[in-house]
C-alpha positions in Angstrom: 106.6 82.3 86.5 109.3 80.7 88.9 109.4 79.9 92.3 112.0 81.9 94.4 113.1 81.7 98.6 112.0 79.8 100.8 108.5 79.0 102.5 107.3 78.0 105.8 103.8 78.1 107.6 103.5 80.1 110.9 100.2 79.9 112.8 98.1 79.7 116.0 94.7 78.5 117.1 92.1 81.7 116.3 91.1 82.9 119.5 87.4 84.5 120.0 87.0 88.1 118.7 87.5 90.4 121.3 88.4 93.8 121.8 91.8 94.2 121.9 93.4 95.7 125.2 93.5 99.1 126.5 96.4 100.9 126.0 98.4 101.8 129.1 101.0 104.7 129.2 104.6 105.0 129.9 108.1 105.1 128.5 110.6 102.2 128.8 114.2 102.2 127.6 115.4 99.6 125.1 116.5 96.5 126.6 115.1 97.3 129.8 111.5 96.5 131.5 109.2 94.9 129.7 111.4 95.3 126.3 113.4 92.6 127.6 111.0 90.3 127.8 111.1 90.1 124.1 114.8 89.3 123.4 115.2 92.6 121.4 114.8 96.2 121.7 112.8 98.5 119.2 114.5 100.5 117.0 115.0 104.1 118.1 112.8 107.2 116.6 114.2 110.1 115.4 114.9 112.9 117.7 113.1 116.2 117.4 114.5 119.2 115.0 112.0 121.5 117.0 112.6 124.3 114.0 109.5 126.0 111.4 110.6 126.4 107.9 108.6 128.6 105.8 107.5 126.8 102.4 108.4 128.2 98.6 106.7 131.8 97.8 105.8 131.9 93.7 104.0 133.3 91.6 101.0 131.8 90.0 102.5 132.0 86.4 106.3 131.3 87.9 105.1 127.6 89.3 102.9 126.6 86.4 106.0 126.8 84.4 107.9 124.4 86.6 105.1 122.0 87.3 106.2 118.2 86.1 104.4 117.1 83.1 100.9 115.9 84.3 101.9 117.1 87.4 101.2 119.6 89.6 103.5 121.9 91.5 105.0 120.0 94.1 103.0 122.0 97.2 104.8 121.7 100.7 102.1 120.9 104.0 102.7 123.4 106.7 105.6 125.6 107.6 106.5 123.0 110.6 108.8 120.5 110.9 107.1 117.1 109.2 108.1 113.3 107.8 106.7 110.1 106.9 103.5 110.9 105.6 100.2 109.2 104.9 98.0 109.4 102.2 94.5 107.7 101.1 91.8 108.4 98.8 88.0 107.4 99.0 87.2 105.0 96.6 84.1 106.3 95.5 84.1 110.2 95.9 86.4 113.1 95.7 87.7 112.7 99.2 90.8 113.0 100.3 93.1 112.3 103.4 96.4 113.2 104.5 98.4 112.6 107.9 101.7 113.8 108.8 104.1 113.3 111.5 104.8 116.4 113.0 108.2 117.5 115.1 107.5 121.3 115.9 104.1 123.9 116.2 101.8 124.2 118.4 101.5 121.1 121.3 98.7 118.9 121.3 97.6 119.8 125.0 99.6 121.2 127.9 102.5 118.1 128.6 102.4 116.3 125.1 104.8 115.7 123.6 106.7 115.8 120.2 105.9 114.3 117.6 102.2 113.8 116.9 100.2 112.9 114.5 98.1 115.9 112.0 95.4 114.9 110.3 93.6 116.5 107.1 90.9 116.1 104.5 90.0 117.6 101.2 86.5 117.5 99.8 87.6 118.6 96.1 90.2 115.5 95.1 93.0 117.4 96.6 92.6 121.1 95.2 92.2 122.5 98.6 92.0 121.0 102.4 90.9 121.8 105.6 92.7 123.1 108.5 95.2 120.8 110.7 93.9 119.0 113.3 95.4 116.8 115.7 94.5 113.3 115.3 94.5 112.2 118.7 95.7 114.0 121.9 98.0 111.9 124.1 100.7 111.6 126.3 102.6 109.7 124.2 104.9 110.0 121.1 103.0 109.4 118.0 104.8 108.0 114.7 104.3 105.5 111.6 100.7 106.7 110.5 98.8 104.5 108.4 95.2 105.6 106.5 92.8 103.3 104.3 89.2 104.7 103.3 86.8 101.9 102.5 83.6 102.0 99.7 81.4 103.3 102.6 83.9 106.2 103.5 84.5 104.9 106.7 88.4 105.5 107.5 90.7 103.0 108.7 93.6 104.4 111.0 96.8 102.5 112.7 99.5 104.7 114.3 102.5 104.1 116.9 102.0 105.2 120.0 105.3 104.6 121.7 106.4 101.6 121.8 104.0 100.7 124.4 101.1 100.2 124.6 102.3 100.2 121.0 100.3 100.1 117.8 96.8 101.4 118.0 93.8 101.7 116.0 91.0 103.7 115.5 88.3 104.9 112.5 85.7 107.6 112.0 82.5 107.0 109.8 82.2 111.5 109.4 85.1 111.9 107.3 87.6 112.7 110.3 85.3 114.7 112.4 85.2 112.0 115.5 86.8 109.0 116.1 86.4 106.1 117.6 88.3 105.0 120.9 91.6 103.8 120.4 91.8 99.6 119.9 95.4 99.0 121.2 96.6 95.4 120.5 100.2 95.2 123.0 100.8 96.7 126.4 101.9 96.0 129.9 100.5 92.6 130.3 100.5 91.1 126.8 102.5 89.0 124.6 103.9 90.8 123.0 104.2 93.7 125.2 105.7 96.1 123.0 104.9 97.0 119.2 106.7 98.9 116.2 105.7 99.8 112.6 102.3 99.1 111.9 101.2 98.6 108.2 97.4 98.9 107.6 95.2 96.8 105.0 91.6 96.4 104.5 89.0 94.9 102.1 87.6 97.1 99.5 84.5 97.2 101.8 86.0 97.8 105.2 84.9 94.7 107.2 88.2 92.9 106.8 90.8 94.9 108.5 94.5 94.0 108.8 97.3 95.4 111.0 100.9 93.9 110.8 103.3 95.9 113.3 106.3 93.6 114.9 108.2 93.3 118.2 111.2 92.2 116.4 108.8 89.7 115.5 106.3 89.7 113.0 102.2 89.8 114.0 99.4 90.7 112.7 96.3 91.0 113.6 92.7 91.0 112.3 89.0 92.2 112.3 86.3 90.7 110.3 83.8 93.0 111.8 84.7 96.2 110.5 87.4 97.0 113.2 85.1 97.0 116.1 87.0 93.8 117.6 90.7 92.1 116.3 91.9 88.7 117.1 95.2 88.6 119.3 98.7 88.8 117.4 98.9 86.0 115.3 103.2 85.7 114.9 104.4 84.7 111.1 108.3 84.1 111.6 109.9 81.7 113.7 113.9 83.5 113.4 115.2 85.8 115.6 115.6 88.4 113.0 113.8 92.4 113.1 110.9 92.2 110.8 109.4 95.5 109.3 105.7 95.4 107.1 106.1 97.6 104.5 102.8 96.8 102.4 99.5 95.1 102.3 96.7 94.1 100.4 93.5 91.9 100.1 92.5 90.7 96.8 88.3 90.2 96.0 88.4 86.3 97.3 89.6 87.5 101.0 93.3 86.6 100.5 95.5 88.6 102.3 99.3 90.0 101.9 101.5 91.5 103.6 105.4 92.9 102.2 107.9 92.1 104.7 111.4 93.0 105.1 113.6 91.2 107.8 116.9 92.2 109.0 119.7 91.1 111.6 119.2 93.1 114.6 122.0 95.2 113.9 121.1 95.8 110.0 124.7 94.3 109.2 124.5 91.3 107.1 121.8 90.2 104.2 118.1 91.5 104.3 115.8 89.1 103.0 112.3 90.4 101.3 109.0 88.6 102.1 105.8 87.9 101.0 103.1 86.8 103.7 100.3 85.2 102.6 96.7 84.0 104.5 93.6 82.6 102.8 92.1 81.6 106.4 91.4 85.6 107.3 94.9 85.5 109.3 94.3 82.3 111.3 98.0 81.6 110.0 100.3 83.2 107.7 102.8 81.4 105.3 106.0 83.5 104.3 107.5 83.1 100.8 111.2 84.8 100.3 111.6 86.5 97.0 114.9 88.0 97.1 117.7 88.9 99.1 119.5 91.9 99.2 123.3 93.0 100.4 124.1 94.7 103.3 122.9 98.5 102.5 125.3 101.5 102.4 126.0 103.5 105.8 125.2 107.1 106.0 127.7 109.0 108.1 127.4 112.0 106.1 124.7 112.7 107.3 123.5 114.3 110.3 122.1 111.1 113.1 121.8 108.7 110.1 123.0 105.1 111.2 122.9 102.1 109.4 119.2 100.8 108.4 118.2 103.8 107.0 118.6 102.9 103.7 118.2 99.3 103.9 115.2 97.5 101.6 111.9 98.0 101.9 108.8 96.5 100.1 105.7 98.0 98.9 102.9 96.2 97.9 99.6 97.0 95.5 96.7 94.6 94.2 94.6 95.4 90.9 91.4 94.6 90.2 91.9 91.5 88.6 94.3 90.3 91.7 97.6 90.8 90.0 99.6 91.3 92.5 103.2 93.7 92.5 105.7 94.3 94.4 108.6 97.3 94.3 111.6 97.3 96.8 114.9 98.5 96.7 118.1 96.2 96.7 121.5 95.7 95.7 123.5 92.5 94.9 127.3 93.7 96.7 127.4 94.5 100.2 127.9 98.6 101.3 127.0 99.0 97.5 124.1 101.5 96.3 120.5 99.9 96.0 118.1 99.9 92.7 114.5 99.4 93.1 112.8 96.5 91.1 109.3 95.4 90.7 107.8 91.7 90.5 104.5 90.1 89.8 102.7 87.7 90.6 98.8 86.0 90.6 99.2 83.8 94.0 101.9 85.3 96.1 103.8 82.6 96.0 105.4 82.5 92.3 107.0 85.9 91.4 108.0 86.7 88.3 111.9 87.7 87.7 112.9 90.6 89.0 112.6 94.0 86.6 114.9 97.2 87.0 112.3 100.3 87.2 115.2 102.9 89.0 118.4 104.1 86.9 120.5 101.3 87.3 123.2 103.8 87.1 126.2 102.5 89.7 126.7 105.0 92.8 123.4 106.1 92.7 121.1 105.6 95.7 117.7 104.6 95.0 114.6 103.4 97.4 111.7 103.9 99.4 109.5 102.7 97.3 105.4 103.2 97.1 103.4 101.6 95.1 99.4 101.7 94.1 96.9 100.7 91.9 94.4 102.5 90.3 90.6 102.0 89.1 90.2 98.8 86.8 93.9 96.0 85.6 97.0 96.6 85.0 97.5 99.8 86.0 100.1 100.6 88.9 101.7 103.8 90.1 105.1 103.8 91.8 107.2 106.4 93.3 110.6 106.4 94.6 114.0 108.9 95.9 117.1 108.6 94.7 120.6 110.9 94.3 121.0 110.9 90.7 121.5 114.3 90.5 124.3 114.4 93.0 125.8 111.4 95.5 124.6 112.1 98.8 124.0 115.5 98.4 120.8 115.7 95.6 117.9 113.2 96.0 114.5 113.7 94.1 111.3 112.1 94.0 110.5 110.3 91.1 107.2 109.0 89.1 106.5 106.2 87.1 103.7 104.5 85.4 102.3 101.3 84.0 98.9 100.1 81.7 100.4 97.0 80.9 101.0 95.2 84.2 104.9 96.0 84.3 104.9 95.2 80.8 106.6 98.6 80.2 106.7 101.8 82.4 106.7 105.3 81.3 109.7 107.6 81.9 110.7 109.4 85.0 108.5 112.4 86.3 110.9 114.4 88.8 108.1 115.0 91.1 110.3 117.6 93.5 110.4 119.7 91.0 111.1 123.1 92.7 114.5 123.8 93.4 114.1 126.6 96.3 111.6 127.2 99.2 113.3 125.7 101.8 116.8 125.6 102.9 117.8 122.1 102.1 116.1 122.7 98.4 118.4 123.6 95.5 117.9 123.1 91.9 119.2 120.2 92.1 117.0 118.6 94.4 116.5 118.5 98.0 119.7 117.6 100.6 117.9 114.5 102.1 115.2 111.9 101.9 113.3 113.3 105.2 111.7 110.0 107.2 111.5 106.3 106.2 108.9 106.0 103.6 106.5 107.8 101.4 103.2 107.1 99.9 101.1 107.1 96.9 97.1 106.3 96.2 95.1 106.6 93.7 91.5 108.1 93.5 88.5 106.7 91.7 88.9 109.2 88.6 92.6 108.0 88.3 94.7 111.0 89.9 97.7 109.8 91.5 98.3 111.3 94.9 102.1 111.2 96.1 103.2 112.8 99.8 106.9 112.4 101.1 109.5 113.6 102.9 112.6 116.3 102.3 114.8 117.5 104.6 118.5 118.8 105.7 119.7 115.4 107.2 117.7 112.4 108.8 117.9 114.4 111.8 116.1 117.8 110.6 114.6 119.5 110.3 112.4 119.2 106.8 109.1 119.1 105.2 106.1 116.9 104.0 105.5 117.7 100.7 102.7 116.7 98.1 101.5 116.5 94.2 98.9 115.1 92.7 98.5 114.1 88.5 98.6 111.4 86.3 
């Protein structure tokens, strides 16, 4: 094991546990208000598509003889236009939960807005679920869903809520029926007073609860009650760089991580991917730098793509004997195409070298990494896009599998498997990779559970769409 990066320790004094503030209302430009007060604006959100797409129309017999082996036939989630979806599993039962953001349908109430959040479950491991709902009417633009379900079923949800009041939080203890009020942790009168990007991590039995989300920044914050109360924003960096959390995890001795990606506020320039680390329940964080990637390629031929969009991200998964792993996408020559590699490591801190789990294959495009563990060691599940099957033009989602720790992997599962449907489908695969992440979990019989995004451009419109298998 070696020791790569850098390190420093970022902390404050834990304040009392108290409930974090209520979230106020209201729209504020970047750079403006009380976004100035930070020193840098939020990233924008994409803009509606405000178009239906119907999803793919075959025959019983026709998909079972496209399905992916071990795999079922990629299923799309609603005829409307949806991205960056969220997936979790109960740990214990058949349960299953699904949240996507959604940018056409029916309105949440008379005055909201575009897009919100749709929440569903499934009793059965996935076989069937329940109707849409929406999982919480507001005013506000709702993006970045997050989901964990702990051993008592009680589901953990973080959202975006604008950008103020921010990140919010809420859980329900009757598998989704109710909720609990929102717990907002910025706002108008807080430092920060603006959030992004929330990542969600809790303890196996829900009464550790993390949220990292930045203002440029990096925080997080943290419940040791069950998410009844969280500590204020506790920041980890001490740059003036644009952090994004793209993972978490806490191991059985209360350690918690956090997979980190920071960039130059314009996205020009190196990206440098982090591990956070806190054995004091989030008192204070330290960050550990385990690699660096180029500059990413630009996307100008695509429809309101801009720079960032395919920059690195990190996710992060724990096993039950605390081995940690990591998968992110980089690349090693600026403007060049990125690969995704995996690490490991046992403390957080020394990571093993880095291993090549996407093609390798020079001009193809390869990211947006999730990763999870299942039931029991060794055993992690990744998933990732990339435009092997034509530059630009044909990106797939892909499958891979390890027993042995990243010992060795199995092949590639082509997970988007059907080649019509929708209008930005072909055989070949699907026009674009439709939001900025995707996600995988596992359920307690071993079934891997994989949702993502596909779509006509980064601007719209597309489709969440779904598989489950081994």
């Amino acid at each position: 094991m070696t020791r790569y990066g850098r390190e420093f320790s970022v902390g404050t004094n834990r304040l009392s546990m108290v409930a974090a503030a209520v979230a106020l209302g209201g729209l504020l430009a970047a750079g403006t208000g009380l976004l100035a007060e930070q020193g840098a604006a939020p990233k924008p959100k994409k803009p509606g598509g405000g178009v239906s797409l119907s999803g793919p129309s075959l025959s019983p017999e026709a998909a079972a003889a496209l399905a992916p082996s071990g795999f079922d036939n990629e299923r799309v989630l609603s005829v409307y236009d949806d991205w960056e979806p969220a997936v979790a599993s109960d740990p214990i039962t058949s349960n299953l939960y699904q949240i996507t953001t959604r940018y056409s349908g029916p309105p949440a109430c008379k005055g909201c807005p575009f897009p919100v959040l749709i929440f569903r479950s499934s009793s059965n491991g996935g076989v069937s679920y329940g109707p849409d709902r929406f999982l919480v009417v507001s005013k506000n633009k709702q993006n970045d869903p997050q989901i964990q379900v702990a051993t008592n079923g009680v589901i953990y949800v973080a959202w975006l809520d604008n950008f103020t009041p921010g990140v919010r939080f809420i859980k329900s203890g009757d598998h989704g029926v109710t909720w609990t009020a929102p717990i907002s942790f910025t706002g108008k009168g807080t430092k920060p007073s603006w959030s992004d990007k929330p990542w969600l991590a809790i303890s196996k039995d829900g009464q550790n609860v993390y949220v990292a989300f930045n203002a440029s920044d990096s925080y997080v914050v943290s419940s040791h009650d069950g998410g009844n109360t969280f500590s204020a924003p506790v920041k980890t960096n001490n740059d003036t760089r644009y952090w994004f959390a793209n993972g978490g995890a806490v191991a059985s001795n209360g350690t918690v991580y956090f997979s980190e990606v920071d960039f130059s506020q314009d996205y020009t320039g190196p990206a440098h991917v982090n591990i956070l680390k806190s054995t004091n329940g989030g008192v204070s964080f330290t960050a550990t730098v385990i690699d660096t990637s180029q500059q990413m390629i630009d996307c100008p031929w695509s429809a309101g793509c801009t720079l960032g969009f395919f920059g690195s991200s990190a996710a992060l998964a724990i096993d039950g004997s605390n081995k940690l792993m990591i998968a992110y996408n980089a690349n090693d020559v600026a403007g060049a195409p990125q690969q995704v590699y995996v690490r490991t490591s046992t403390d957080g801190v020394a990571w093993s070298a880095r291993q090549l789990v996407s093609t390798g294959l020079a001009g193809v495009n390869s990211g947006f990494p999730a990763l999870a563990s299942a039931p029991g060691s060794a055993d992690f599940r990744l998933a990732y896009q990339d435009d092997r099957n034509g530059p630009t033009t044909a990106f797939n989602t892909w499958y891979r599998r390890t027993t042995t720790g990243g010992g060795s992997w199995t092949a590639d599962v082509r997970l988007s498997n059907l080649g019509s449907g929708a209008p930005y489908k072909t055989s070949a695969g699907y026009a674009f990779p439709y939001g900025d992440y995707l996600e995988i979990a596992v359920d307690p019989f071993g079934t891997s559970h994989v949702a993502w995004g596909e779509g006509t451009s980064y601007t719209g419109p597309g489709g969440t769409w779904y598989t489950k298998g081994l």
